[in-house]
C-alpha positions, 0 to 999 in steps of 0.5 A, spaced: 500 500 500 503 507 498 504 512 503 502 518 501 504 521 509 511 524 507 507 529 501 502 531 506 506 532 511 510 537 506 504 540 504 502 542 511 508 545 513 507 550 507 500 551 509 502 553 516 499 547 520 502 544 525 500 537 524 495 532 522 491 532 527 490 540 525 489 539 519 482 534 519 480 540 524 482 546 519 479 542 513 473 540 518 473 533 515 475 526 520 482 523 521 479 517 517 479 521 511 486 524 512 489 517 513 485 515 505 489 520 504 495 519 507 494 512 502 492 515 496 485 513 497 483 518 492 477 515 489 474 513 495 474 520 498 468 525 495 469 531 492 466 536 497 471 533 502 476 533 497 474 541 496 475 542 505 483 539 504 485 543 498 482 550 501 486 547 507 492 545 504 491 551 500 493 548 493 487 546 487 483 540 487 487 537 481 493 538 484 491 535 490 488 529 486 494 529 482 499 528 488 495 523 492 493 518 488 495 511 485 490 512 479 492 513 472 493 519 469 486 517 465 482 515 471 484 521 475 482 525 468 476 522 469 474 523 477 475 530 476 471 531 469 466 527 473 465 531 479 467 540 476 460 541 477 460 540 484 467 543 485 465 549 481 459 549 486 464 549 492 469 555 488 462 559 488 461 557 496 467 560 498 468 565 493 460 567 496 463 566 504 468 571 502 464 577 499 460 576 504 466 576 510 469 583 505 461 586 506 461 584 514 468 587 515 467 594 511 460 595 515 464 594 521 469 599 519 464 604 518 460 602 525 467 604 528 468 610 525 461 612 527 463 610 534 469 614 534 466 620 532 461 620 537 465 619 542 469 625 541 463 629 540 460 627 547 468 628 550 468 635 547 461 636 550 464 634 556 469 638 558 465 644 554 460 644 559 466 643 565 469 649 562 463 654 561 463 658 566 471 660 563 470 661 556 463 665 558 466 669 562 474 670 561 473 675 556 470 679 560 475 678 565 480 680 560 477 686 558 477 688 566 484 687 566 486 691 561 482 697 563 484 696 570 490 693 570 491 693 579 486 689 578 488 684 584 490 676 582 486 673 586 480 675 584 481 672 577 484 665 580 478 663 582 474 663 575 480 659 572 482 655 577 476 652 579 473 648 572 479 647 570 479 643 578 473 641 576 476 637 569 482 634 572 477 630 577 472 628 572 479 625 568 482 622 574 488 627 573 491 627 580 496 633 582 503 631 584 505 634 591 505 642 592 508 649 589 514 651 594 514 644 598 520 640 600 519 633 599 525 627 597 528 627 590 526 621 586 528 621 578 523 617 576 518 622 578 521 629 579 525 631 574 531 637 576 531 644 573 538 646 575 544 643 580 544 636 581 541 632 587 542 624 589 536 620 590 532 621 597 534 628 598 531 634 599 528 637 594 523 644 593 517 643 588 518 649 582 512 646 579 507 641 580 506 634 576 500 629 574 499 623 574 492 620 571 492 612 575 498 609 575 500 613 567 505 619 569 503 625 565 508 630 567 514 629 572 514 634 578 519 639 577 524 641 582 531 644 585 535 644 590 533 645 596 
């Protein structure tokens, strides 16, 4: 009895598929149809299994008839002539499968950038609604400031100061350490503005950090104390 095991071994090396085994779940079809196969057993396999194992081994179904077989060239001829309606059938299957799988995948596209965009939208709205009370009154704030210019700083902070408060809590954002502070110098976390410090030294805080969780946005920024 020929042994075909070798060929299909190769062949299924080339389809990037590990092992016998994985091939009759790739092709979808039972081991006793591998092993016909693996014995040249051709003619006893039908042609809708023979479509399965030349999709999965990726090569054509005259091909693999042609590999796999202990028929003559005549009768391989003939098994393939008597059964191109039914393999034709297959080929409009998978062609169909394939066209509906191109359609699915584009729609999804489009529901994606739909989404993205909404998302962005509401984000914006968000943080809009956050920061009303700014962009209304700001320009007014502006206006006074230049026609008073000994307008004092405190009374302006506040307008700024509290959406922008506001907006950080709704993100998350958590503020590393306090302007003028002392606290140990840490590299991963502070970053020096001038002269040098060892880690664990004291440190004075120039300008505060963030963080969002555990994401570092923006190191603290320090000096020698």
């Amino acid at each position: 009895m020929p042994d075909f095991t070798p060929q299909l071994q190769n062949l299924i090396k080339q389809a990037g598929i590990p092992s016998l085994k994985a091939l009759s779940r790739s092709a979808n079809v039972s081991e006793r149809q591998i092993l016909r196969l693996r014995r040249g057993e051709v003619e006893e396999i039908r042609v809708s299994v023979l479509v399965k194992l030349s999709q999965a081994l990726k090569i054509g179904v005259e091909e693999l008839v042609q590999n796999f077989s202990s028929m003559d060239k005549e009768s391989q001829v003939n098994l393939i002539d008597n059964n191109k309606n039914i393999i034709k059938s297959n080929d409009k299957e998978l062609l169909k499968k394939i066209t509906e799988l191109e359609r699915e995948y584009l729609l999804l596209q489009q529901q994606l950038e739909q989404q993205k965009d909404q998302l962005k939208q509401e984000f914006q709205q968000e943080s809009l609604e956050v920061l009303e009370s700014l962009l209304t009154q700001l320009p007014t704030v502006a206006r006074a400031c230049r026609e008073n210019p000994q307008l004092p700083a405190s009374n302006i902070l506040p307008l700024v100061q509290k959406p922008l408060e506001q907006l950080q809590q709704n993100w998350g954002v958590e503020v590393m350490a306090s302007v003028g502070e002392e606290i140990p110098y840490d590299p991963q976390f502070h970053q020096l503005m001038d002269g040098t410090a060892q880690p664990g030294e004291l440190v004075r805080v120039r300008y505060v950090g963030y963080r969002q969780g555990e994401k570092l946005l923006y190191r603290v920024k320090v000096s020698p104390a």
